[in-house]
C-alpha positions in Angstrom: -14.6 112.9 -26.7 -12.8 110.0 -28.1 -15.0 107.7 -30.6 -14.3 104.7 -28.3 -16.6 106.5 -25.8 -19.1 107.9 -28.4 -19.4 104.1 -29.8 -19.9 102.7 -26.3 -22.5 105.1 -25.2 -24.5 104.4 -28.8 -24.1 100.5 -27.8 -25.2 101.3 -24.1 -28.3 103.2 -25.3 -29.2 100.9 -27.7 -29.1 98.1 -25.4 -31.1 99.8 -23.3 -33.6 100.4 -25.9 -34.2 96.8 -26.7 -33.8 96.0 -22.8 -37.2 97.9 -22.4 -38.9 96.8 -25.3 -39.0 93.4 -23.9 -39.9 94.9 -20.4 -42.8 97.0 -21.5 -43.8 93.7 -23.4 -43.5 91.5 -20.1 -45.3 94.5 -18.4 -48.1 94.1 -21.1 -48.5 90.4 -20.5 -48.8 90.6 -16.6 -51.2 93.4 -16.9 -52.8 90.7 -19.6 -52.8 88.2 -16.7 -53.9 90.2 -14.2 -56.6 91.1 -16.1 -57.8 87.2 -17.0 -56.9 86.2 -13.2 -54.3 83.9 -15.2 -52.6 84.1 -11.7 -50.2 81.2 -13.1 -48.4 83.3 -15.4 -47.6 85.7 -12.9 -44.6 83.8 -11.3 -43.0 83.6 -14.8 -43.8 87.1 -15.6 -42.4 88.2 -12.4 -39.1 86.7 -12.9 -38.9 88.1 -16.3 -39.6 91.4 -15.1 -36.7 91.2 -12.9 -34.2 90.0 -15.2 -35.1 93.2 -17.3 -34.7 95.6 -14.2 -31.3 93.5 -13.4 -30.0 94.0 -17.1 -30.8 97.9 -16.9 -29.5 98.0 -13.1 -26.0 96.8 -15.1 -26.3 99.2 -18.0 -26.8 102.0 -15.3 -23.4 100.7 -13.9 -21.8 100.7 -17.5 -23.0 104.8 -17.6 -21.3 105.5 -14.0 -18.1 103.8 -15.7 -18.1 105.9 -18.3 -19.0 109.0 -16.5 -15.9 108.3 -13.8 -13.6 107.8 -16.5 -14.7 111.2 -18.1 -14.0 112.8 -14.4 -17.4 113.5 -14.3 -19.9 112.9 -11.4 -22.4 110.1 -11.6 -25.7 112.0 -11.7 -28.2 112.1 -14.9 -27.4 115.6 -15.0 -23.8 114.9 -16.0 -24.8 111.9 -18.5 -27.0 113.7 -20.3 -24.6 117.2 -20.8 -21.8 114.0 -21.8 -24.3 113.2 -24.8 -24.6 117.2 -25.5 -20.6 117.1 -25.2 -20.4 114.4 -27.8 -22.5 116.4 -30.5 -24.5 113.5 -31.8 -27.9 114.1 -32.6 -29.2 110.9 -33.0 -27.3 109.6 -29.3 -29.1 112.2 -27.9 -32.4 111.4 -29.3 -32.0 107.5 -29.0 -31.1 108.8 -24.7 -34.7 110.9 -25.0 -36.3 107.7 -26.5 -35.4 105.7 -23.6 -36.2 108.1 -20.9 -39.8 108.2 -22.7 -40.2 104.2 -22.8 -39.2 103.9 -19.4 -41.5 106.1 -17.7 -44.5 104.4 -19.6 -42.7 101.2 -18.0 -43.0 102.9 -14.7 -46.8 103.6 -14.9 -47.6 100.4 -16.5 -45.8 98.3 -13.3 -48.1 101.2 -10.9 -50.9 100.3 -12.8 -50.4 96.4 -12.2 -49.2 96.8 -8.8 -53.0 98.8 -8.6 -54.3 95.6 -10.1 -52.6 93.3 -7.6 -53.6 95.2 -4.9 -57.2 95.4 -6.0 -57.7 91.9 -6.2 -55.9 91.1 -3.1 -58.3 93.4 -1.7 -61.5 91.7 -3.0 -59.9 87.8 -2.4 -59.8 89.3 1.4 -62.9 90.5 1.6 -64.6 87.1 -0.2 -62.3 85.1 2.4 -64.4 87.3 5.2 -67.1 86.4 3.8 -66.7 83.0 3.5 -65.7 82.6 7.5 -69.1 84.7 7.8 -67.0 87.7 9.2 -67.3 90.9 7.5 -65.0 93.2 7.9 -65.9 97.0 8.7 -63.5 100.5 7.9 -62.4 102.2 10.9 -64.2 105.1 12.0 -62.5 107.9 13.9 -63.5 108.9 17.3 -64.5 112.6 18.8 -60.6 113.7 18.9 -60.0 112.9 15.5 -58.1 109.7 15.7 -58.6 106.4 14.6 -60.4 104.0 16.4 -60.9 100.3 15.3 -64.8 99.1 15.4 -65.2 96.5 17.6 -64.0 93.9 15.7 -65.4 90.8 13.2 -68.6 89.8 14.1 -70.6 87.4 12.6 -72.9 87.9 10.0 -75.3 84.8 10.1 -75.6 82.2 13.0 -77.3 78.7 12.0 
């Protein structure tokens, strides 16, 4: 393994690294949003979010690259025994590093998309409310299946 390659996967890494730093800290600030009901932030936030998945998208291109050149297939299987192959520790724990941060990223963005869905949830069922319609869970039926209730009905009639 040349040092070209062994300086290019370091640089790769630690781009990645600060990559999801700033996503877990744009995750933190939409679950901080979320949490307020700041529900202006959110567009912002969003687009942030997706410039941070776009700039690790590349870097996972970058890895292929480098793992075709090295005749090797493009799995994370073969990337990872590429950073055992180079014999650098501290590449290999940088690599571990990132894998760790990233799957908090993951359950942070599950736990917001929980948040989103919960109050998209509760704004439907206040907007129900409001039109004096409530609406009911379905209930299944002797063979097991669902079956719709009969529909909205109204709750109050002046």
């Amino acid at each position: 393994m040349s040092s070209t390659h062994r300086q290019l996967m370091s640089a790769l890494i630690e781009k990645d690294k600060a990559t999801i730093a700033q996503l877990k800290q744009t995750l933190q600030q939409e679950s901080e949003a979320l949490k307020t009901r700041a529900h202006s932030d959110l567009p912002r936030l969003i687009e942030e979010k997706n410039q941070w998945l776009q700039a690790l998208e590349h870097s996972s291109g970058q890895r292929a690259q480098i793992l075709k050149a090295s005749s090797l297939p493009t799995t994370k299987e073969a990337w990872e025994q590429l950073l055992l192959d180079v014999g650098d520790q501290q590449i290999q724990d940088d690599w571990q590093s990132v894998q760790a941060e990233f799957k908090q990223c993951h359950t942070m963005n599950e736990v917001n998309g929980k948040l989103i869905s919960r109050s998209r949830n509760t704004l439907g069922h206040l907007v129900n409310l409001l039109k004096g319609q409530d609406s009911t869970p379905e209930l299944y039926n002797q063979s097991g299946g669902r079956q719709a209730n009969s529909g909205a009905y109204t709750m109050v009639k002046a």
